[in-house]
N, C-alpha and C positions, 0 to 999 in steps of 0.2 A: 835287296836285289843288287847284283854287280851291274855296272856298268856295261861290261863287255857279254854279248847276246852270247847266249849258249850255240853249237852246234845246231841242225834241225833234227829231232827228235826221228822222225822217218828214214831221211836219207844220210845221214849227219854233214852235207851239207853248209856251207855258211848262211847266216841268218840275213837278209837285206838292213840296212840302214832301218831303224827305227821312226815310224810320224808320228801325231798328234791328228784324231780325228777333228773336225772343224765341227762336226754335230755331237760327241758326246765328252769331247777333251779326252779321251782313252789313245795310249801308246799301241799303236799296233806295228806288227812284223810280218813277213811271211820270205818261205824258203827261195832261195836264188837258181836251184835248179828249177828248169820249167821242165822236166819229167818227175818231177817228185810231186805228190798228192796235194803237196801245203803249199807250193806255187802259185794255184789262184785263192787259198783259203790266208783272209786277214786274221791271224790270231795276237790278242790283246798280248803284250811283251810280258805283262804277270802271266800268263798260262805260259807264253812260252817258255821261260825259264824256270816252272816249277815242273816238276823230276821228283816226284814221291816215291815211286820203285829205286829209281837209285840212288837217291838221297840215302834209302832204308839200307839198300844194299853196302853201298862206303861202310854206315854208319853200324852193320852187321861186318863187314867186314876189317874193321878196328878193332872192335871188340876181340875178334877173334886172333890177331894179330897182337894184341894187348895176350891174352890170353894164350899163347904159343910160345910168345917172350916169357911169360913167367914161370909155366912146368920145363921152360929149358934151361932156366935159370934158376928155380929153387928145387924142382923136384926131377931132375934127371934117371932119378932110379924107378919109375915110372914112364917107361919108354910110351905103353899102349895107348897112355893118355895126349904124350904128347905128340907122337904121330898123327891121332885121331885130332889133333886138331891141326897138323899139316894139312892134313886131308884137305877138310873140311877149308880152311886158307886156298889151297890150289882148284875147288870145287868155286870157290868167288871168284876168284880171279879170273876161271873159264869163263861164270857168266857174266865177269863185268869188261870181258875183252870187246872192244870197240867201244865202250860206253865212257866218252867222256863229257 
């Protein structure tokens, strides 16, 4: 886990300063806007920094980016494939806009 809180998963948002529960020893956070859902909800600092959907999405999205590099660099005479993976590169990128 880094150091530094993730955004808020809702509103993105800065994360509040991190405590220590005095009854269970658990890191809790919760969101700094008071119109955002997770304002009054304490979530433990492991939930809030774990990001499985876009964890997967970066982690699809290299790949694919690995993979654009390479038909544009070894197989250039194969346009359809390597478009089809532009695509597919600017299809991420749409949905990982604001996600960070």
């Amino acid at each position: 886990m880094t150091s530094e809180l993730k955004a808020c998963p809702i509103c993105n948002s800065k994360a509040c300063a991190p405590w220590i529960s005095p009854l269970n020893g658990v890191k809790y956070t919760t969101c700094t806007n008071n119109l955002c859902s997770l304002f009054h909800e304490q979530t433990a600092v492991e939930d809030w920094q774990s990001r499985p959907i876009e964890d997967a999405l970066r982690s699809l999205l290299k790949e694919v980016k690995e993979d654009a590099e390479y038909w544009y660099i070894h197989d250039t005479k194969d346009r359809k494939k390597f478009y089809s993976m532009v695509e597919s590169h600017r299809v991420l990128m749409e949905k990982l806009k604001g996600v960070e």
